[in-house]
TIKOLSE-658297 format. One record per residue (C-alpha): residue in one letter; x, y, z. Coordinates in steps of 0.05 Angstrom, whole numbers, padded with zeros to 5 digits, always signed. Example, Ala and Ser with C-alpha at 12.3 -4.5 7.8 and 13.67 -1.06 7.14 Angstrom:
REM TIKOLSE-658297
A+00246-00090+00156/S+00273-00021+00143/
This chain:
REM TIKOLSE-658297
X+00000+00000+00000/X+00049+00050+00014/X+00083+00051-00057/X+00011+00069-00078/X+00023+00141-00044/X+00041+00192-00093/X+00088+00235-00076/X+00069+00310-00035/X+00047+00367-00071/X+00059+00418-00015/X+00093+00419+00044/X+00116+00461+00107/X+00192+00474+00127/X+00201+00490+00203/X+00269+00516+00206/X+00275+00538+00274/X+00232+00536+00338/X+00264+00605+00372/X+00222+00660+00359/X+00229+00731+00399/X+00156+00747+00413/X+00121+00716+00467/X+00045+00702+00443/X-00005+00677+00492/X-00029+00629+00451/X+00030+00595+00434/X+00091+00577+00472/X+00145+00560+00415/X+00184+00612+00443/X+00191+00574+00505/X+00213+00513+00478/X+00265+00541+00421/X+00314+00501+00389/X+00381+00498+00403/X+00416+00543+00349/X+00473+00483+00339/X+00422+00431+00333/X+00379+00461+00271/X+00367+00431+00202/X+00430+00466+00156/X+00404+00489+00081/X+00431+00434+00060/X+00380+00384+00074/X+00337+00425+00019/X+00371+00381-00035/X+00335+00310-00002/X+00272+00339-00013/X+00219+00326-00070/X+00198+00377-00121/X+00127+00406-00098/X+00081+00458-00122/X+00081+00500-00058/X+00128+00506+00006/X+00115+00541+00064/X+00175+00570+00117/X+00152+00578+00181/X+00180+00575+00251/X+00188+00595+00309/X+00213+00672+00277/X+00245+00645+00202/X+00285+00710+00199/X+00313+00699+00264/X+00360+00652+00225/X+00420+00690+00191/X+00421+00628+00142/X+00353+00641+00116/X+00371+00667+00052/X+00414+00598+00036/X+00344+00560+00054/X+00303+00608-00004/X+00352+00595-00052/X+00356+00529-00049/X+00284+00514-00037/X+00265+00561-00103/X+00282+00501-00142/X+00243+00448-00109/X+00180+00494-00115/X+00137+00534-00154/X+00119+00584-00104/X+00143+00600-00030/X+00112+00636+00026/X+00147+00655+00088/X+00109+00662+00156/X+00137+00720+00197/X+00120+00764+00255/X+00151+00818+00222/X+00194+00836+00277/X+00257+00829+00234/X+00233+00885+00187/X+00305+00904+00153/X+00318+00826+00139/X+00248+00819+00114/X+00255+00875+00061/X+00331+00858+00042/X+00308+00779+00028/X+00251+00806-00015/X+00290+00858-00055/X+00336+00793-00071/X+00273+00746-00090/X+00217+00793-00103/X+00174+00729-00131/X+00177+00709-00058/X+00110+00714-00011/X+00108+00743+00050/X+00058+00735+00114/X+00055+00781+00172/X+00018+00743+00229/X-00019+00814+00257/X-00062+00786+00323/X-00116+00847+00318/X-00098+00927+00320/X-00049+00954+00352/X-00059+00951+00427/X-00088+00873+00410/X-00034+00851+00379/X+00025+00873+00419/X-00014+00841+00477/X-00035+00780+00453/X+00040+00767+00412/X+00083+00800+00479/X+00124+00851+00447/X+00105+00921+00443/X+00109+00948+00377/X+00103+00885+00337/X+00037+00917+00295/X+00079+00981+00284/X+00133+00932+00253/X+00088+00885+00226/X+00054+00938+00189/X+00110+00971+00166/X+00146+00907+00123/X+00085+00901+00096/X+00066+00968+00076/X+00153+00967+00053/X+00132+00910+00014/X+00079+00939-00024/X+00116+01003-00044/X+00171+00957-00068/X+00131+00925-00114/X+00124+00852-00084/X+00062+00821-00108/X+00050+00756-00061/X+00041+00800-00002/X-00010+00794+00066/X-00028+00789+00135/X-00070+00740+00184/X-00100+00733+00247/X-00112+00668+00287/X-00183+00675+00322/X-00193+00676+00394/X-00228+00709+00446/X-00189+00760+00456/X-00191+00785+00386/X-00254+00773+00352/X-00271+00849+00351/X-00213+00860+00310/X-00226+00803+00252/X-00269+00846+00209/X-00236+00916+00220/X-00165+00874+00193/X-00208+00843+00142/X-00218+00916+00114/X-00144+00943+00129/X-00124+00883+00077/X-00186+00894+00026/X-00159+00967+00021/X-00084+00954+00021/X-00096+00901-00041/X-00069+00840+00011/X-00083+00774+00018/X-00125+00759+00086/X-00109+00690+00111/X-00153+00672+00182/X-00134+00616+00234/X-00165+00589+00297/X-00132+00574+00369/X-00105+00508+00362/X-00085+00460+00404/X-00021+00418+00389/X+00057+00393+00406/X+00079+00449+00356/X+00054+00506+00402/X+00063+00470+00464/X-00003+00488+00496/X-00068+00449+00514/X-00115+00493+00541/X-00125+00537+00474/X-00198+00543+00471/X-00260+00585+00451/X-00305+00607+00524/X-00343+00644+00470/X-00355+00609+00412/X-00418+00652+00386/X-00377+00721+00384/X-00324+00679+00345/X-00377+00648+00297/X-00419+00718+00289/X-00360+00747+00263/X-00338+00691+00221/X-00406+00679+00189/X-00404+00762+00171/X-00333+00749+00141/X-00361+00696+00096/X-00413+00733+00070/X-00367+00791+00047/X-00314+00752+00022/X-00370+00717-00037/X-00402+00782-00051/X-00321+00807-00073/X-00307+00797-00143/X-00249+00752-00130/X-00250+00679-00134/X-00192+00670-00092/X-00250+00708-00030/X-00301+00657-00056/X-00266+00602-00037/X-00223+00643+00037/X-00304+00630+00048/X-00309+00565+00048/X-00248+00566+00084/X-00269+00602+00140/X-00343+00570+00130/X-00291+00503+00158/X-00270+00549+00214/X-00338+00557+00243/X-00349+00478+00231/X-00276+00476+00276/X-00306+00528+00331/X-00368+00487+00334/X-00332+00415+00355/X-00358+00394+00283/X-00328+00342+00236/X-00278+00368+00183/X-00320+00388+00121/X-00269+00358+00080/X-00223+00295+00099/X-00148+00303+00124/X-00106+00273+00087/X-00046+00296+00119/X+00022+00258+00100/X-00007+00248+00035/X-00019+00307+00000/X+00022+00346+00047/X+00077+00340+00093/X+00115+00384+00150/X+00198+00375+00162/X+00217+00404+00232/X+00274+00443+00258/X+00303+00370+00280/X+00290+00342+00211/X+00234+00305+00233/X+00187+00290+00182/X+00113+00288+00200/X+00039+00294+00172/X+00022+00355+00199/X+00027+00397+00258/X-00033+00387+00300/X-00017+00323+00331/X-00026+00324+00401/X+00009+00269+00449/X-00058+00258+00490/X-00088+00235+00430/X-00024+00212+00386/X+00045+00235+00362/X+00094+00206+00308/X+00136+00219+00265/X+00147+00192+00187/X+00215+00184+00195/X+00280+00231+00198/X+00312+00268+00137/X+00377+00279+00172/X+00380+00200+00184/X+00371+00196+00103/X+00387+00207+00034/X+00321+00201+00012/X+00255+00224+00012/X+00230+00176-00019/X+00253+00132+00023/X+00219+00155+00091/X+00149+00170+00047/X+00142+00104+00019/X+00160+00060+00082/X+00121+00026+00129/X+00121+00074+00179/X+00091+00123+00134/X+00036+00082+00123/X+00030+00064+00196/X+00021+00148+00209/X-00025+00150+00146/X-00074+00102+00178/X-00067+00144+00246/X-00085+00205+00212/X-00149+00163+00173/X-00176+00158+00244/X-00150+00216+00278/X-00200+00237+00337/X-00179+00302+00325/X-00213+00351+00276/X-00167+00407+00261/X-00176+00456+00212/X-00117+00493+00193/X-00095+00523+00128/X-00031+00472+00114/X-00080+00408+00123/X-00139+00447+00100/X-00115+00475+00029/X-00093+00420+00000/X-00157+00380+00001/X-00186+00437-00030/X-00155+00434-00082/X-00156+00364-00088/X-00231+00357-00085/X-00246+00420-00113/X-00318+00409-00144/X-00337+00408-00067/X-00321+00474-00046/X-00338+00502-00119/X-00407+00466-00102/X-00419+00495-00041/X-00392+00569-00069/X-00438+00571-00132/X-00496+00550-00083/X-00479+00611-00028/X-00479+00661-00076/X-00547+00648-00102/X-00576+00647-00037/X-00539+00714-00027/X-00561+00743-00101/X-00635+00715-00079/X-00628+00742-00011/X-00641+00681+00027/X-00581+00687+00062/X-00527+00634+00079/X-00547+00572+00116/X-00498+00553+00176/X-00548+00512+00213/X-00522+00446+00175/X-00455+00433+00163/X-00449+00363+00111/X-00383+00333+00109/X-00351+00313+00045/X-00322+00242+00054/X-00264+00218+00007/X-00314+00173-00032/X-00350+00235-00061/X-00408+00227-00015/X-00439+00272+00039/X-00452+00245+00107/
């Protein structure tokens, strides 16, 4: 079975756990990696060619070897994005003016006074904002900003919503998590109906934009409320097959919402191999592919999240075209049943 497995069409590079802010909702940056003991650019060459890599940490530009990790990861990829806090803003702009074709993301908590609180360093929106507004007059296209929804910031969702509509940025949305990758278990929503209030009036503007890329954020976030709620995925995971995530350690794993209370392993190590190939076609692999088949958990992040998308793309395009005639007829969008898509092509 597990030579069956193609190969991954996206995947996630964690090069390093430090990070210097000090978010509430995450404690990477109390468990960082030990500088000496980090994945070296390198290991770049063992990995497959993919349609889309993302670099995230920890703080990616808190490593002075980035720039050795874009350029060798530009030719195992058609397009990069790099998660940052922005805190780094003069390394942020000098990569970029060296691979303009680059993305960037700016994680941005709420406004100002939000976000500095919730991420633990004042002035991180001033800097934040400023690579990105940098960005923009420099001419970088694949440019934007998120939030990852919680109680403490659901007033700001919509306002940020509106700072990226008007800046021209992408708008990418998360919720609190629970996981080993942010070290924290007691991530949760006291509030779920302000989060889901907000969320449902997100939706709606994002398919009444005339931008197809908004139509389907909507779904997206139509999966977050599905998340908030304690609901089934509305599309399967199929993490460690269509996706994978390589750690600071070179671990290799499915994804990065595993949780040790419910189940944690790894695929295999890339620093232990020559090959790729090698750890995604094994045995192990498979036995981590039939964990994740009937993983308790239902997580709904954008790394496990978007590639099924695409994959199964007559689903969301479904449920899109459907929305925005209720919208155009002014019935409105209906929350009160969620159907999950099942691998087969059927709903539940």
């Amino acid at each position: 079975m597990a030579g069956l497995i193609k190969g991954p069409n996206e995947g996630s590079i964690i090069v390093t756990y430090r990070c210097p802010m000090n978010c509430v909702m995450c404690n990477i940056h109390g468990n960082p990696t030990e500088k000496q003991k980090e994945i070296a650019p390198e290991i770049c060459e063992r990995l497959p060619r993919v349609s889309f890599l993302n670099i995230t940490g920890g703080e990616p530009f808190i490593r002075e070897d980035l720039e050795e990790f874009v350029a060798r990861l530009r030719k195992k990829a058609r397009r990069i994005v790099i998660s940052t806090s922005g805190w780094y803003v003069e390394r942020v702009l000098e990569l970029a003016s060296k691979y303009p074709d680059i993305g960037i993301r700016v994680s941005l908590e709420g406004l100002c006074c939000t976000n500095d609180s919730l991420r633990g360093r004042k002035g991180g929106f001033d800097r934040g904002l400023t690579v990105l507004l940098e960005l923009r007059r420099m001419g970088i296209k694949d440019i934007g900003f998120g939030i990852t929804l919680s109680d403490s910031n659901v007033q700001d969702l919509l306002k940020l919503y509106e700072l990226a509509k008007n800046l021209r940025m992408e708008f990418a949305t998360a919720a609190v998590h629970n996981s080993y990758y942010f070290h924290v278990s007691d991530n949760s929503f006291q509030h779920p109906e302000k989060a889901e209030s907000v969320l449902k009036e997100l939706v709606e503007r994002l398919l009444k934009e005339n931008n197809v890329k908004s139509w389907f954020r909507a779904f997206f976030n139509y999966g977050l409320i599905n998340f908030i709620r304690k609901g089934p995925r509305v599309l399967p995971c199929e993490a460690g097959m269509l996706n994978f995530f390589l750690d600071p350690y070179g671990n290799v794993f499915p994804c990065n919402g595993m949780e040790e209370c419910f189940w944690f392993e790894r695929m295999g190590n890339l620093a232990e191999t020559k090959s790729f190939k090698d750890i995604w076609e094994s045995g192990q692999a498979e036995r981590v592919r039939n964990k994740v088949r009937n993983c308790p958990k239902q997580c709904w992040m954008i790394g496990t999240a978007a590639p099924v998308m695409k994959k199964y793309i007559h689903f969301p395009l479904a449920w899109v075209v459907r929305n925005k005639l209720r919208l155009w007829t002014g019935r409105g969008i209906n929350y009160e049943v969620i159907r999950p898509f099942t691998a087969k092509g059927k709903q539940k």
